[in-house]
N, C-alpha and C positions, 0 to 999 in steps of 0.2 A: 309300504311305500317304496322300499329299497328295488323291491322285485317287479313293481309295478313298474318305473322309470324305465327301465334297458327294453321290456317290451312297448313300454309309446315309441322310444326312439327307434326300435327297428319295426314299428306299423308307420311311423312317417317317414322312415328311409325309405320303405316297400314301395309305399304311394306316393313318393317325388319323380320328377320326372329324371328320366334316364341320363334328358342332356342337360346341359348348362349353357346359357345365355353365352355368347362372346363376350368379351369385355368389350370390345368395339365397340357394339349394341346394347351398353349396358346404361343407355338414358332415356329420358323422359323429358317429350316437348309437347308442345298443345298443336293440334292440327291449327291450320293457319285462320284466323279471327275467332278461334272457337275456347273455351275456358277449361276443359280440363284435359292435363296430360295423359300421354299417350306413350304406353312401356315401347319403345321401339323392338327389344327384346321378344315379348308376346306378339306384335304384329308382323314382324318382320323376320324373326331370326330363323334360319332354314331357308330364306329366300337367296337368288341375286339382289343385290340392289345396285342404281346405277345413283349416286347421291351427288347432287349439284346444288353450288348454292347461284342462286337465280338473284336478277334485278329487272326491273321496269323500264326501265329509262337508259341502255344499254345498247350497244349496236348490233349483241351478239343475242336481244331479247328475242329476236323472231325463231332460234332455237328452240320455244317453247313446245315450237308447234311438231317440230323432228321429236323430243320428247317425248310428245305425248302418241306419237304415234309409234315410238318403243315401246311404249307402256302400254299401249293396246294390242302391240302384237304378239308381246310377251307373256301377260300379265295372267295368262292361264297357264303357263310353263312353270310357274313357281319367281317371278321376275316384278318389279318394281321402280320407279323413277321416284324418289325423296326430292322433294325439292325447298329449299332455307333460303329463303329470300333474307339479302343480308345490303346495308347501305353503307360497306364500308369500303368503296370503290367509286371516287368522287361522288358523294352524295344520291347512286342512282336508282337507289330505292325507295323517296324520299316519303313516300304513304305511307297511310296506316294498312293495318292489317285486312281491315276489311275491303280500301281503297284497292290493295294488291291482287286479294281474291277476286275481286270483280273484274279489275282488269284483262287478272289471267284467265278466266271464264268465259267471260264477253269476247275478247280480243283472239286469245289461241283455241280455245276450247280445254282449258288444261283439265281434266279430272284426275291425272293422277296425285298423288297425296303430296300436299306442301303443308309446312309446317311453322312457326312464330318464326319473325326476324330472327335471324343471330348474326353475331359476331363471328366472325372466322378468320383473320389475321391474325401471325403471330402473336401479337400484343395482347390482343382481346378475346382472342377462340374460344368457342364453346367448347367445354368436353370433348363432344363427339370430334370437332374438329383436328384440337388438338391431338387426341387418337387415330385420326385418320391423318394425318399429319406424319404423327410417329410413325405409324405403318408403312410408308411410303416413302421414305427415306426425311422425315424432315421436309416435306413439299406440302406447303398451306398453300391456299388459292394466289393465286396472284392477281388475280380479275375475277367478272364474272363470269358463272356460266362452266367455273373449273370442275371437273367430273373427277369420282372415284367409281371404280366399279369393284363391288365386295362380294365376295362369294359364297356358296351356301355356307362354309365351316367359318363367315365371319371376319375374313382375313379380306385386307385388299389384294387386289389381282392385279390393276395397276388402275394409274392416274392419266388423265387428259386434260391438255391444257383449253383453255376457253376457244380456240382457234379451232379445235375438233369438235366438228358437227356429229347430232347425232343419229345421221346416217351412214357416218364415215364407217367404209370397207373393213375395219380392223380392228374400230370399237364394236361392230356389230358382231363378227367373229369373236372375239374375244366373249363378246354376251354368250353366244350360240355354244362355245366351249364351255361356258361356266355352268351353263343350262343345263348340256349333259354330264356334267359330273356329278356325281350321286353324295 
C-alpha cells in the first residue's frame, strides 16, 4: 500500500492541469433564472472579461445594448461581458430573476452571460466582489453599470465608473490590448 500511494499521487499530479484557477475566478453562480452553479473558473478563466453589475430600472440601463455589442465583437477573441444584476442602488433592480432576463432579452437583445442577483456594496459583496474590489484598490461599485475589466492571468486591468460607455475610446483600447496579450 506504502508503494502504491506516491505513484497515485504522481499519476494525478501528471493528469492536473498545468494552471490554476485565479483566486478572482475562483466562485460559483447560477446563470441568471437558471438553477445550477456555474465554476466561473471552468468557463471563464483564460478569458478577458469585462464584468458589470447591471440594473433595469437605471438611466445608465441602455448600456446594455453597447455591451452586448462588445461581446459580440469580441467573443471569438477569447473576450466576455459577465453581467450581476444587483438591486442595491435605489431599489433598480427591483424583479425577479426571470422578470430581468426577459427584459434584457426582449429590450437590449442581451446574450451575453448574466448571472443571479448579487450584492456588491461594501457592506453586502459577493466574494467575487469583494475580490474585485481588493484588486482595484478598495473600489466597489458605486452605481450601476460600474465595470472591471480582468485579464487573461485573471488580475484586473482596471476599473470603470458607471458614466463610461461601453464604446468609450479607452475601454475599447484597453479590451484590444488585453486581447493581445498572450
Amino acid at each position: 500500500m506504502r508503494a502504491f500511494l506516491p505513484a497515485l499521487l504522481l499519476s494525478l499530479a501528471a493528469s492536473a492541469p498545468a494552471w490554476a484557477c485565479s483566486d478572482l475566478l475562483n466562485s460559483e453562480y447560477r446563470p441568471l433564472a437558471g438553477k445550477d452553479k456555474v465554476s466561473l473558473c471552468k468557463e471563464y478563466d483564460g478569458k478577458v472579461l469585462l464584468i458589470v453589475n447591471t440594473a433595469s430600472k437605471c438611466g445608465f440601463t441602455p448600456q446594455y445594448e453597447g455591451l452586448e455589442a462588445l461581446h459580440a465583437r469580441y467573443k471569438d477573441k477569447g473576450f466576455a461581458v459577465l453581467g450581476f444584476p444587483s438591486n442595491d442602488f435605489r431599489q433598480q433592480e427591483p424583479g425577479t430573476e426571470k422578470e430581468i432576463q426577459e427584459f434584457c432579452t426582449l429590450t437590449y437583445g442581451v446574450k451575453f452571460p448574466m448571472f443571479e442577483k448579487v450584492h456588491v456594496t461594501k457592506e453586502e459583496a459577493t466574494p467575487l466582489y469583494q475580490r474585485l474590489a481588493a484588486a482595484s484598490g478598495e473600489r466597489y461599485p458605486s452605481w450601476n453599470f460600474y465595470k472591471y475589466l480582468v485579464g487573461r492571468d485573471g488580475k484586473v486591468i482596471a476599473d470603470y465608473s458607471s458614466k463610461v460607455k461601453p464604446d468609450d475610446a479607452e475601454l475599447v483600447a484597453a479590451i484590444e490590448k488585453a486581447l493581445a496579450t498572450q
